[in-house]
C-alpha positions, 0 to 999 in steps of 0.5 A: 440595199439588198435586191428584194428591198429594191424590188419591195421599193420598187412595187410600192413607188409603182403602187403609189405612182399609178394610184395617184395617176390613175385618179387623175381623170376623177379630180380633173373632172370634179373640178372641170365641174366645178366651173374651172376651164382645162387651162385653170385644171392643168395649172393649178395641177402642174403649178403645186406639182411644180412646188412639190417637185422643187422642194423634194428637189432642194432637200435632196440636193438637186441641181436645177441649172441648164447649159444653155444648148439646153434650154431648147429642148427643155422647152420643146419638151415641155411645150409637147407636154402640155399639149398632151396634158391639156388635150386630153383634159379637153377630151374629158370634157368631151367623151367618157373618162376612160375612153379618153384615157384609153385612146391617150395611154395608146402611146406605148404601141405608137412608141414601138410602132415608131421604133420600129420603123424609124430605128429599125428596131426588131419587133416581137409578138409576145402573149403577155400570160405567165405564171408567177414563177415563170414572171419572178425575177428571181427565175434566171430562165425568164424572157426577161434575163434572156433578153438581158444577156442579149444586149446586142439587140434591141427589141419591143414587144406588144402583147397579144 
């Protein structure tokens, strides 16, 4: 498949993924008023996720099994999942829906933050205001193709 196929693949998965994402907050509020407690929303929710992500998984050939080792931190990973899913639907119960996921999608900047000072990572201020064909993949001169041609460093920004 030929790059803007995988670009125009690309977009629409991401179309898709944040549509869907971002009405979240709209269904998990209509049920909670609806008379279902957070635990009766995120199960029903991750319940059909699970279904779906099964079936998807068997059709396309997926192997599902665990070494053993790794059973640990599949379920530490899911454990801090569903304390992060099932806190911010307490948080809708609580405060307005996009205070709520203003505060929880802040985790990018903890992530840097954390990178920072545990990994040593280096940390750019970037201004997050370009034009098209300055952003275009196409343009070899971009931020984004210097900085893959620099792989010995490993760099977060955060836009201002």
């Amino acid at each position: 498949m030929n790059i803007s196929m995988n670009r125009i693949k690309g977009i629409l998965y991401a179309a898709v993924s944040s549509s869907t994402f971002g009405l979240a907050p709209f269904f998990s509020i209509t049920l909670l008023l609806a008379g279902f407690s957070a635990f009766e929303v995120l199960s029903y929710r991750w319940g059909v996720a699970s279904i779906v992500l099964i079936v998807f998984g068997w059709l396309s050939g997926c192997n599902f099994r665990l070494a053993g080792k790794d059973w640990g931190v599949v379920f530490l990973l899911s454990l801090l999942r569903a304390v992060t899913s099932f806190s911010l639907i307490i948080a809708y119960q609580n405060i307005a829906s996009g205070v709520a996921s203003t505060i929880h999608f802040m985790y990018p900047l903890a992530v840097a933050l954390a990178m920072m000072f545990f990994f040593r990572e280096i940390l750019d201020r970037a201004v997050c205001y370009r034009t098209e064909t300055e952003n275009s993949l196409q343009n070899k001169n971009s931020h984004y193709h210097r900085e893959q041609k620099k792989k010995h460093t490993r760099r977060n920004f955060i836009c201002i």
